[in-house]
Backbone bond lengths (Angstrom), bond angles and torsions (degrees), N, CA, C in turn:
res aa  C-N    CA-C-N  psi(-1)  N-CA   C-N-CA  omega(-1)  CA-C   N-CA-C  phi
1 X - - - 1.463 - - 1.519 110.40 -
2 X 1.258 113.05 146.56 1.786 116.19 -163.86 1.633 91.84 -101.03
3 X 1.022 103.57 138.19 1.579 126.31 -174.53 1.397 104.42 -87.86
4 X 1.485 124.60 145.15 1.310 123.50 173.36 1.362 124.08 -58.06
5 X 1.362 143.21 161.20 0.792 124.93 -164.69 1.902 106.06 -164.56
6 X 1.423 135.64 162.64 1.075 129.93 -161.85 1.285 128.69 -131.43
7 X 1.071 113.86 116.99 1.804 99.03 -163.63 1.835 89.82 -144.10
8 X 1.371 101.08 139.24 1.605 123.26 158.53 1.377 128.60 -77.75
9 X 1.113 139.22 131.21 1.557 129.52 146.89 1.651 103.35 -128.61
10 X 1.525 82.78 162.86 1.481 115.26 168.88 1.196 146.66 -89.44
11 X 1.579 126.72 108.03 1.382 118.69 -120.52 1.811 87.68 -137.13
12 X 1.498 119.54 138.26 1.164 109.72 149.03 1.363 133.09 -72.67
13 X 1.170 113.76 120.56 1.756 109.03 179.19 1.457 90.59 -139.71
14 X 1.607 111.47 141.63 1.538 136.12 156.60 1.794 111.83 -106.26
15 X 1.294 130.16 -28.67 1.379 128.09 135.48 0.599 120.91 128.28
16 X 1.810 137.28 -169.29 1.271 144.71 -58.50 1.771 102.74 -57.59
17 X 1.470 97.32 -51.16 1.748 100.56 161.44 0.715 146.89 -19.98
18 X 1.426 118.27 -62.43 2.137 140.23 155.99 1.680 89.62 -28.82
19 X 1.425 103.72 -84.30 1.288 116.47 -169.29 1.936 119.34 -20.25
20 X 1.358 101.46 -48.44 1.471 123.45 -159.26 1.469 82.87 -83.62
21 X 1.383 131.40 -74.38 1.179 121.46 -167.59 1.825 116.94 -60.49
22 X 1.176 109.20 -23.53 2.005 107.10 176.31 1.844 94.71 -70.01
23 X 1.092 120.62 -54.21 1.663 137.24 -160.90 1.654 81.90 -43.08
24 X 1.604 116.89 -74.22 1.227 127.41 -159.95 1.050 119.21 -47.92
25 X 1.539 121.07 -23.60 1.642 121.68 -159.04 1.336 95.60 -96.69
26 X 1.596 108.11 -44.07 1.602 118.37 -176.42 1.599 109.96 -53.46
27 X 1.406 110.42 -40.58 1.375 110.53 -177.54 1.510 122.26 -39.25
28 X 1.601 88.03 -50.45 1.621 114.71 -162.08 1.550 120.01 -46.93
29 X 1.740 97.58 -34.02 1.379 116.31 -165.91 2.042 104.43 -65.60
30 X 1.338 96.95 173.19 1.939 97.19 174.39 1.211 105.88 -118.09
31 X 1.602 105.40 112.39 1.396 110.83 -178.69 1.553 102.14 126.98
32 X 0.838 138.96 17.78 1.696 153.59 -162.94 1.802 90.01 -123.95
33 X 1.667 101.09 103.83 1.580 100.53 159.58 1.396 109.47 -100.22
34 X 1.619 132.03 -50.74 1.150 110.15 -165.47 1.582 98.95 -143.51
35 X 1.383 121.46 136.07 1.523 133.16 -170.07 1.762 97.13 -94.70
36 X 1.196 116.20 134.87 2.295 108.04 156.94 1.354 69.60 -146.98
37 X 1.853 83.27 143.91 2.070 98.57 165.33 1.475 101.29 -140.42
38 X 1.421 112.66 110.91 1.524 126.60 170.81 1.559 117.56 -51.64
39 X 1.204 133.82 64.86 1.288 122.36 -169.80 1.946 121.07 -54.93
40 X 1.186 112.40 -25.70 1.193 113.77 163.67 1.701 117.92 -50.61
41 X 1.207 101.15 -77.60 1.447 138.56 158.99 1.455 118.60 -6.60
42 X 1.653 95.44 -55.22 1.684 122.94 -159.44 1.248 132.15 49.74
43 X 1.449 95.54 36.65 1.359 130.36 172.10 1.354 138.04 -90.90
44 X 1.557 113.31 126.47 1.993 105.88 -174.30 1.439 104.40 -116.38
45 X 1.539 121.75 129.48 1.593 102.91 -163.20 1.655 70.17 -124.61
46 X 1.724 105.05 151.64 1.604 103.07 -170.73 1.998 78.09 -152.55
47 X 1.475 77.53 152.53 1.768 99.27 179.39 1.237 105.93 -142.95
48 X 1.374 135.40 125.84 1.569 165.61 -179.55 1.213 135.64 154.16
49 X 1.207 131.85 -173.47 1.768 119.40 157.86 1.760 111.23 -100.62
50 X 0.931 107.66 69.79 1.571 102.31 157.19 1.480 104.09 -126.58
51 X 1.627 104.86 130.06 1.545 108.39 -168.65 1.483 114.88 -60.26
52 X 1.607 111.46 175.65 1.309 108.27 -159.61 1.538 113.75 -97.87
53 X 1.511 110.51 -3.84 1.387 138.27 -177.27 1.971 92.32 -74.62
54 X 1.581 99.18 -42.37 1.694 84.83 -172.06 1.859 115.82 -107.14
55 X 1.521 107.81 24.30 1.426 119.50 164.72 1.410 88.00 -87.75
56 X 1.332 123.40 -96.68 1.470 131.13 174.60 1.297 117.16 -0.19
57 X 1.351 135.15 -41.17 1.323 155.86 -166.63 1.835 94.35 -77.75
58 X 1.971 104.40 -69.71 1.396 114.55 174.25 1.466 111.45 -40.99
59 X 1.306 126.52 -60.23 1.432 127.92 -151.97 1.716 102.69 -68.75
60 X 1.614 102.93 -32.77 1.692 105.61 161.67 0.923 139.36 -29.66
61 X 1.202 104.38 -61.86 1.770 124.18 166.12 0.827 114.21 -62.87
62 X 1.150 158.15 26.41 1.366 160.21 124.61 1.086 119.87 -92.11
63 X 1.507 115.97 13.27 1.232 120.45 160.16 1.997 113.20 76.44
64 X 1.228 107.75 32.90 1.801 133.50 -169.05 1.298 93.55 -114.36
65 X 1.177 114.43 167.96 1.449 127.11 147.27 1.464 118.71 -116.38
66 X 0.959 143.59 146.11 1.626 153.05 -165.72 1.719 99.11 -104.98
67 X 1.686 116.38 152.33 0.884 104.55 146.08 2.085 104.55 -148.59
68 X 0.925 89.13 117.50 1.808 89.11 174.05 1.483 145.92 -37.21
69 X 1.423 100.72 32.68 1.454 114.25 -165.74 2.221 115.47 -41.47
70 X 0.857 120.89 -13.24 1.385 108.70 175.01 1.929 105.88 174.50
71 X 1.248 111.14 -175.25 1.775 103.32 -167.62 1.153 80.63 -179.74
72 X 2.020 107.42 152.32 1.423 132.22 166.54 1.807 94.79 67.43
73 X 1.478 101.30 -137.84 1.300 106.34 -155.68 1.801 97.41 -123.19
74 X 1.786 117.94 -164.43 0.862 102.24 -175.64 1.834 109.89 -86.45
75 X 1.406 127.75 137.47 1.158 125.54 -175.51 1.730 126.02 82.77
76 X 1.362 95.00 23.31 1.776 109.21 -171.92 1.382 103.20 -132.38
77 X 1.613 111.46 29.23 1.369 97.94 178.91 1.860 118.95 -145.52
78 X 0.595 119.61 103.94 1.545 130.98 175.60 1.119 143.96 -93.50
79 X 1.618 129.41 118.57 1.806 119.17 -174.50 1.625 106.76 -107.99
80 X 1.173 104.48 -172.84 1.688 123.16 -179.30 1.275 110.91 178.23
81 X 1.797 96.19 112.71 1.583 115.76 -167.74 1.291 89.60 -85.02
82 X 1.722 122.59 124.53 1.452 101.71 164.04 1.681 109.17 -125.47
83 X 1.489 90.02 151.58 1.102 109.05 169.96 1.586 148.44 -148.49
84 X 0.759 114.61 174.02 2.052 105.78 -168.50 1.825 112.07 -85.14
85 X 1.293 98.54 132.83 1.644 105.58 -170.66 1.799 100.82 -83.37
86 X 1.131 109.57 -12.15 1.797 120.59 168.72 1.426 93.80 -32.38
87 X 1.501 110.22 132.96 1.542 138.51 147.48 1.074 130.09 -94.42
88 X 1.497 97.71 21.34 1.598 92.53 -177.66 1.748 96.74 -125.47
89 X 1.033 126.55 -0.64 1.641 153.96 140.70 1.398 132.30 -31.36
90 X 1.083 141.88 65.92 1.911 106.79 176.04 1.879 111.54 -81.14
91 X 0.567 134.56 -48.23 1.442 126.50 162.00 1.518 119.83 -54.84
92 X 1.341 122.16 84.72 1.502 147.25 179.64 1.363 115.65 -61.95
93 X 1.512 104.01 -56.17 1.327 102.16 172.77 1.059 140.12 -78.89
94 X 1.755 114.18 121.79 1.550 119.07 -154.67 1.603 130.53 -121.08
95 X 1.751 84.41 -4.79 1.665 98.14 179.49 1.524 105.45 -168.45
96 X 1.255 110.89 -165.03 1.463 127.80 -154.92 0.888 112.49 -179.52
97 X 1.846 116.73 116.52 2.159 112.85 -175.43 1.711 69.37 -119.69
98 X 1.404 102.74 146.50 1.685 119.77 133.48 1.320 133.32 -105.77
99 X 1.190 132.57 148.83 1.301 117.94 -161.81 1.704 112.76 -124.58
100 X 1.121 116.56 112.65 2.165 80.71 157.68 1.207 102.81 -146.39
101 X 1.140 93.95 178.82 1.497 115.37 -176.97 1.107 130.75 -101.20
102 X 1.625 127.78 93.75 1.409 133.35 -153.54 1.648 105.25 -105.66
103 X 1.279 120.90 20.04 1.772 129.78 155.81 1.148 120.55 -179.85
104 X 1.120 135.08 -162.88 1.144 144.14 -169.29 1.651 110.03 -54.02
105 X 1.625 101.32 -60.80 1.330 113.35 -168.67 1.389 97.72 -126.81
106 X 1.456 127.35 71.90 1.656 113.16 171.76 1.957 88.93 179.02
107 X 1.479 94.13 117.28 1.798 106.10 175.05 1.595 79.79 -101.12
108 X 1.808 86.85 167.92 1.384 95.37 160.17 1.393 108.31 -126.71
109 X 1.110 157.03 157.72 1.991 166.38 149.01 1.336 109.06 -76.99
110 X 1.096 113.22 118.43 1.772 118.11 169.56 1.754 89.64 -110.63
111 X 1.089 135.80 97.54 1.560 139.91 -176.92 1.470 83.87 -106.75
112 X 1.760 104.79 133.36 0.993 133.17 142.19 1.545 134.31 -122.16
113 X 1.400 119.70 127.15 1.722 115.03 -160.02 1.656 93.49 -113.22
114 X 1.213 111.91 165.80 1.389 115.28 175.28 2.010 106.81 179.27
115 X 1.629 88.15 114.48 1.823 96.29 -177.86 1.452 102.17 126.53
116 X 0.923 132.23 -47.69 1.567 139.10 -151.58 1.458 89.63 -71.95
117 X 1.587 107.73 154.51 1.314 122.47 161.61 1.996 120.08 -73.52
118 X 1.253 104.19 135.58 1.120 118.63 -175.55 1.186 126.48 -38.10
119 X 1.328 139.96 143.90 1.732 136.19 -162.97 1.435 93.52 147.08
120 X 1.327 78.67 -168.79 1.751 122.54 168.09 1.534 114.79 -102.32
121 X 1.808 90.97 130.81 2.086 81.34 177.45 1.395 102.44 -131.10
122 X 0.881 125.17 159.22 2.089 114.17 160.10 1.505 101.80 -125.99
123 X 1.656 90.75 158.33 1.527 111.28 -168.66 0.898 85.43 -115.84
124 X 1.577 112.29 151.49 1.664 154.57 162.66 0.989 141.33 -109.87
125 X 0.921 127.68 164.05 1.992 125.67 168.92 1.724 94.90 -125.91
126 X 1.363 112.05 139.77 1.376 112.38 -177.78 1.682 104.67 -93.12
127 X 1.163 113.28 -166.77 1.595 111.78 172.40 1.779 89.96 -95.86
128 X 1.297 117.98 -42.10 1.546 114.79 -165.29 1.531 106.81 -93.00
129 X 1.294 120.23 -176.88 1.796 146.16 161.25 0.915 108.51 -83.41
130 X 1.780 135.55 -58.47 0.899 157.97 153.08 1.880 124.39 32.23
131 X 1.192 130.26 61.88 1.200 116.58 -144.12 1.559 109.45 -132.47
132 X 1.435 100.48 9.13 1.157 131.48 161.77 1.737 122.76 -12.30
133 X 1.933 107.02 -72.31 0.934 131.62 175.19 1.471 113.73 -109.61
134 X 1.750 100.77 40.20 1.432 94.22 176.63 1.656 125.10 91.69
135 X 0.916 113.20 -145.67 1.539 133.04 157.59 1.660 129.92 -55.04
136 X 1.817 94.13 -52.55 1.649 123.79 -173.65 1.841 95.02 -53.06
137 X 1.494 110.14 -40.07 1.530 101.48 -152.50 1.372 99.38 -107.00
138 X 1.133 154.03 50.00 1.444 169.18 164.92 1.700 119.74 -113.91
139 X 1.706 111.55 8.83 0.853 98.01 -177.98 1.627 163.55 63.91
140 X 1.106 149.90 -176.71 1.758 118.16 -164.00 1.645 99.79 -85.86
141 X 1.259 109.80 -154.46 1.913 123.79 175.39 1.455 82.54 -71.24
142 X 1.340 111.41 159.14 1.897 123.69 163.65 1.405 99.05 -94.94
143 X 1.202 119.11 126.16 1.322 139.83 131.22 2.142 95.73 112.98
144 X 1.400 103.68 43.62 1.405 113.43 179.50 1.517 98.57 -65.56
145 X 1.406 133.41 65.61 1.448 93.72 -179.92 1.487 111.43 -127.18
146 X 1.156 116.75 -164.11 1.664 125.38 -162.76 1.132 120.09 -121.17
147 X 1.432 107.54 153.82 1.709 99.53 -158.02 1.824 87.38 -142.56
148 X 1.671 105.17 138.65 1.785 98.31 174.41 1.626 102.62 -88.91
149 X 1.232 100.78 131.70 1.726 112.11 146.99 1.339 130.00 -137.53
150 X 1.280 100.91 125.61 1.556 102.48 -154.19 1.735 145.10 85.96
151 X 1.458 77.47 12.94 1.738 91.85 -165.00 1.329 102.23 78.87
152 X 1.159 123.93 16.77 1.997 121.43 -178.32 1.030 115.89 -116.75
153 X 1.390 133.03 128.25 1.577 109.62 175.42 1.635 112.09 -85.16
154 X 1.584 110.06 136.67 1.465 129.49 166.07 1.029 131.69 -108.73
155 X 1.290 154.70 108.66 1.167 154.55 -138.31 1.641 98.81 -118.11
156 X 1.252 95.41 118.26 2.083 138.62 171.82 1.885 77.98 -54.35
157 X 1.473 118.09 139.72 1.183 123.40 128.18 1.352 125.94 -54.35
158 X 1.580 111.65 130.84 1.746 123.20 -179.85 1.594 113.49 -41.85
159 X 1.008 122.15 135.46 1.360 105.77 174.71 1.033 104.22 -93.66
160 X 1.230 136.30 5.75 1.477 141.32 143.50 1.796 125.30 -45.29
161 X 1.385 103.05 -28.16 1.425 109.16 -165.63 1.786 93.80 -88.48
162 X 1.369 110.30 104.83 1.422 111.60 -173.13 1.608 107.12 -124.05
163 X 1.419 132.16 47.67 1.435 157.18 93.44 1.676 111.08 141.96
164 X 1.200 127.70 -148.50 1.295 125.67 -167.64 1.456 108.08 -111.42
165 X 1.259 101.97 169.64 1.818 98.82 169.14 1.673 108.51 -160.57
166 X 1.385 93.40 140.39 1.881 83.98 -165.66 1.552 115.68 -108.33
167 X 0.933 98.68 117.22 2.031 105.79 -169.14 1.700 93.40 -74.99
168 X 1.545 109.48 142.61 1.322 118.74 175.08 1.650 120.18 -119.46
169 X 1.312 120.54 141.98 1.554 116.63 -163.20 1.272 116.91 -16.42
170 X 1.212 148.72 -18.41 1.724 139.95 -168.19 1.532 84.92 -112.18
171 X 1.656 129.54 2.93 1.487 88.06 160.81 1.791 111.37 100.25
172 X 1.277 97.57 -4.19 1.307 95.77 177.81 1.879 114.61 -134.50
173 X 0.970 108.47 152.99 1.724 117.01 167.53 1.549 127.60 -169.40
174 X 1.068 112.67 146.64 1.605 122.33 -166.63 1.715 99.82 -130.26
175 X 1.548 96.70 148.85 1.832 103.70 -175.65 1.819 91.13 -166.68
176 X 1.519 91.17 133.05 1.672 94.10 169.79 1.518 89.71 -111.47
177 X 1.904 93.67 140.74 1.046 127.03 161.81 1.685 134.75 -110.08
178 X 1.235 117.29 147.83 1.527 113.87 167.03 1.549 101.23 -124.12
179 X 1.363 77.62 164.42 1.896 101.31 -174.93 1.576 102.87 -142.57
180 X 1.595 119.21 146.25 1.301 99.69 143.27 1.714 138.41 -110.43
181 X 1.674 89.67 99.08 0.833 104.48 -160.40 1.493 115.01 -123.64
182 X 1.704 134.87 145.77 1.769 112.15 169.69 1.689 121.96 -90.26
183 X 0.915 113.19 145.53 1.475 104.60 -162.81 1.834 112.07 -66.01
184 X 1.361 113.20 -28.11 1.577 133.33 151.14 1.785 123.02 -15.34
185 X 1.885 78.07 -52.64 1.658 95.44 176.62 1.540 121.30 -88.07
186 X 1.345 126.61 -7.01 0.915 151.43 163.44 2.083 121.46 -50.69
187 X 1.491 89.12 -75.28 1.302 119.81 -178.71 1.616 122.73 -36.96
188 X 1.075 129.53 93.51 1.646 137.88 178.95 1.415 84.06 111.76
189 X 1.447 162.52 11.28 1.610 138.55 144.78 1.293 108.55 -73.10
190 X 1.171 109.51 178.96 1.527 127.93 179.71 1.765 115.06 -109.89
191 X 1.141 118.58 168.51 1.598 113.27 -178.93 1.326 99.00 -156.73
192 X 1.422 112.75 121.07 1.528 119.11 -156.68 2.015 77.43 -117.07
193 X 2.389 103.56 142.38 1.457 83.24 137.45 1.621 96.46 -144.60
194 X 1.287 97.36 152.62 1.276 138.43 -167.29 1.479 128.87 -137.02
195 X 1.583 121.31 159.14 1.778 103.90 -167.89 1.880 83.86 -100.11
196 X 1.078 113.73 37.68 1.534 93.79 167.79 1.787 87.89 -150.26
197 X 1.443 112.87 125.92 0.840 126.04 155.64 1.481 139.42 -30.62
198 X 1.951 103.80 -48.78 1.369 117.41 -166.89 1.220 107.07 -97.38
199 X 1.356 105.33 -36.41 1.401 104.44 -156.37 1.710 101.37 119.92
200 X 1.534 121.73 -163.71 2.134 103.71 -22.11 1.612 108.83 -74.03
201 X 0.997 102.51 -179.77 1.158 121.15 -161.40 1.534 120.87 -120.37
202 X 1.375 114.45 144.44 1.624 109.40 -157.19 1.549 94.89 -120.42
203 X 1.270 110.67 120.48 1.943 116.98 -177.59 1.496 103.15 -60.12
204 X 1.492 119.65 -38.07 1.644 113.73 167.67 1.220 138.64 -70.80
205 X 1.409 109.65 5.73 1.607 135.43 -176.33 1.838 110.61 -73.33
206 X 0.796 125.78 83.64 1.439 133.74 -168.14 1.611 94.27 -82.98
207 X 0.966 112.94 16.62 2.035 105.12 159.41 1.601 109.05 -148.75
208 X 1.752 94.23 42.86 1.447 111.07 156.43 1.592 105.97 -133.77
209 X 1.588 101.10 119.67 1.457 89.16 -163.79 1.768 91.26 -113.84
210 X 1.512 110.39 158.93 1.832 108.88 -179.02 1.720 103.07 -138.06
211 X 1.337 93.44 154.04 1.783 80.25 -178.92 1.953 94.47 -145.17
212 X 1.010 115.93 167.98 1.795 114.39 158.77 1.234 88.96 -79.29
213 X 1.711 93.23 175.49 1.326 119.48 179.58 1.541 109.75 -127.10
214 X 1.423 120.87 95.48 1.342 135.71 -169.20 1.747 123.96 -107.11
215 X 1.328 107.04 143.54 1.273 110.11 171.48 1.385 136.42 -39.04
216 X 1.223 136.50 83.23 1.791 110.39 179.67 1.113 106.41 -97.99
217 X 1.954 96.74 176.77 1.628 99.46 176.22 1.513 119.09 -74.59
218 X 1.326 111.43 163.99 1.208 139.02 159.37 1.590 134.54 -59.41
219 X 0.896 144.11 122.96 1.768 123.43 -173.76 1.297 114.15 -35.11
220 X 1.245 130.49 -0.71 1.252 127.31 -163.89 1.509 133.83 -134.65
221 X 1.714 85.85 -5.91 1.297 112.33 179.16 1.744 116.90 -121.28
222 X 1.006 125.39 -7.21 1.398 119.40 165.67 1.466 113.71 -101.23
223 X 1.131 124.35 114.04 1.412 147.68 -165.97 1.954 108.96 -95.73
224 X 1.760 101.16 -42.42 1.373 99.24 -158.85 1.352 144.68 -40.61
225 X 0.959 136.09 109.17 2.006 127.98 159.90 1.438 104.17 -55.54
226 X 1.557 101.55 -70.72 1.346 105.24 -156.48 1.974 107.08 -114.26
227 X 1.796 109.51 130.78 1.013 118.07 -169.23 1.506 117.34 -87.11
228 X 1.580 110.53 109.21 1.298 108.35 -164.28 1.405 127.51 -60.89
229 X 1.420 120.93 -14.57 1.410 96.63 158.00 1.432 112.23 -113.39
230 X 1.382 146.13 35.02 1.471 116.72 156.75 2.199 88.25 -123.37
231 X 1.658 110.02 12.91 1.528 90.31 177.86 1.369 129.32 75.74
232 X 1.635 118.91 -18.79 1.200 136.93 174.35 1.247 124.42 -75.62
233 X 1.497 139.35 137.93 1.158 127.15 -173.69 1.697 101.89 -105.05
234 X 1.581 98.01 177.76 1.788 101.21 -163.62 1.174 122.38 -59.65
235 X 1.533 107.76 -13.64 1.126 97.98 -176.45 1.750 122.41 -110.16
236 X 1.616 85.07 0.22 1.529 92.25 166.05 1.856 125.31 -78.48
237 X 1.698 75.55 -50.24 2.130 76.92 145.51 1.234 129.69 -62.56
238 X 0.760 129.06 -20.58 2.179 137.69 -176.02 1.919 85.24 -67.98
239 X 1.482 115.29 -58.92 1.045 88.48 -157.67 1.575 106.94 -76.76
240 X 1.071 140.08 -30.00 1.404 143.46 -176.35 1.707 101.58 -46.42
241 X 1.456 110.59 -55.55 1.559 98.38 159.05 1.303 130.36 -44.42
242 X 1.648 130.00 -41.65 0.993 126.85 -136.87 1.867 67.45 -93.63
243 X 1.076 135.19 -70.91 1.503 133.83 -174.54 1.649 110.64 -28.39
244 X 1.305 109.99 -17.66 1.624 107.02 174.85 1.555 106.91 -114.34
245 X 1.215 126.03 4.24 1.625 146.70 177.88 1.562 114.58 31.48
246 X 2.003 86.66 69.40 1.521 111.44 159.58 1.406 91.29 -119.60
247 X 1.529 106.49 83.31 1.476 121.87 -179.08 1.700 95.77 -111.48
């Protein structure tokens, strides 16, 4: 069972209204325990398991824009921009996992893909960071290993193999995942997705996308307006995403 869990975004509101109409939509969703919206602030702090791909979605419809400022607690939370090492590409960036950590032993994945040709892909965790050459240099699944029973060897599924996601004709698809996994153990691997599980893997493959696996903030720890090195504020980045549609 998925544990509640806490995540902020950043919401335009001028008020009391905004407020009433975000509360209402958020309600609606399954998995929504408790709504507060800082209207000063311009802040939505939300607690349950409904992923953060389909708050963002809610607060839409009301005609808002969302932005995901932090989730879980402090140090339980992790992203991975991914993207295709293809040169035959100028738009690289091709996806987006978020991660956190809602207990001891259980992350959750809010994966969002966008561009890739239509199929089936699965996501990974590599053993390495390594991202050098793409995909090729990240190494096997993490934690492929083998276990005797019976005097036989049987092989444990990777706990790397953290599940599928299905892109639909325009190129895009989203799937929340759990693992049991800590997000700790996560942090400096890589997470390749691709329609082949194993590999190998081709650096010119522009519907194999790879990303690191990095620290984010917490609901409680990302504060920012303005991003100290490009000067831009969040919402000037929001849209630069939304122009590459990791919306």
């Amino acid at each position: 069972m998925i544990e509640p869990f806490q995540t902020t975004f950043a919401v335009p509101m001028s008020c009391n209204g905004c407020v009433k109409d975000i509360s209402q939509a958020l309600n609606k969703l399954e998995g929504i325990n408790k709504v507060e919206a800082n209207l000063k602030d311009q802040l939505v702090f939300i607690e349950g398991t409904a992923p953060p791909s389909s708050i963002v979605t809610a607060i839409q419809g009301t005609g808002r824009d969302a932005i995901l400022r932090g989730s879980g607690t402090s140090n339980s939370s992790a992203v991975s921009i991914l993207e295709t090492h293809s040169t035959t590409v100028s738009n690289k960036i091709r996806g987006l996992a978020r991660m956190v950590q809602v207990s001891p032993h259980m992350t959750l994945v809010d994966l969002t893909i966008n561009g890739l040709a239509p199929g089936k892909y699965w996501a990974t965790v590599r053993e390495a960071g390594d991202i050098s050459r793409g995909a090729e240099s990240t190494g096997g699944i993490w934690e492929a290993v083998k276990t005797k029973l019976s005097g036989t060897d049987a092989r444990k599924e990777p706990r790397g193999i953290f599940g599928s996601v299905e892109v639909d004709a325009k190129g895009r698809g989203n799937v929340f995942l759990d693992r049991p996994v800590a997000v700790w153990e996560l942090i400096g691997r890589s997470m390749v997705v691709s329609r082949s599980m194993e590999g190998p893997f081709r650096r010119e493959d522009s519907n194999t996308l790879v990303g690191v696996i990095a620290r984010s903030a917490g609901v409680w720890d990302n504060d920012k307006t303005v991003c100290s090195c490009s000067g831009k504020n969040v919402w000037q980045e929001r849209q630069e995403q939304v122009a590459q549609g990791m919306v």
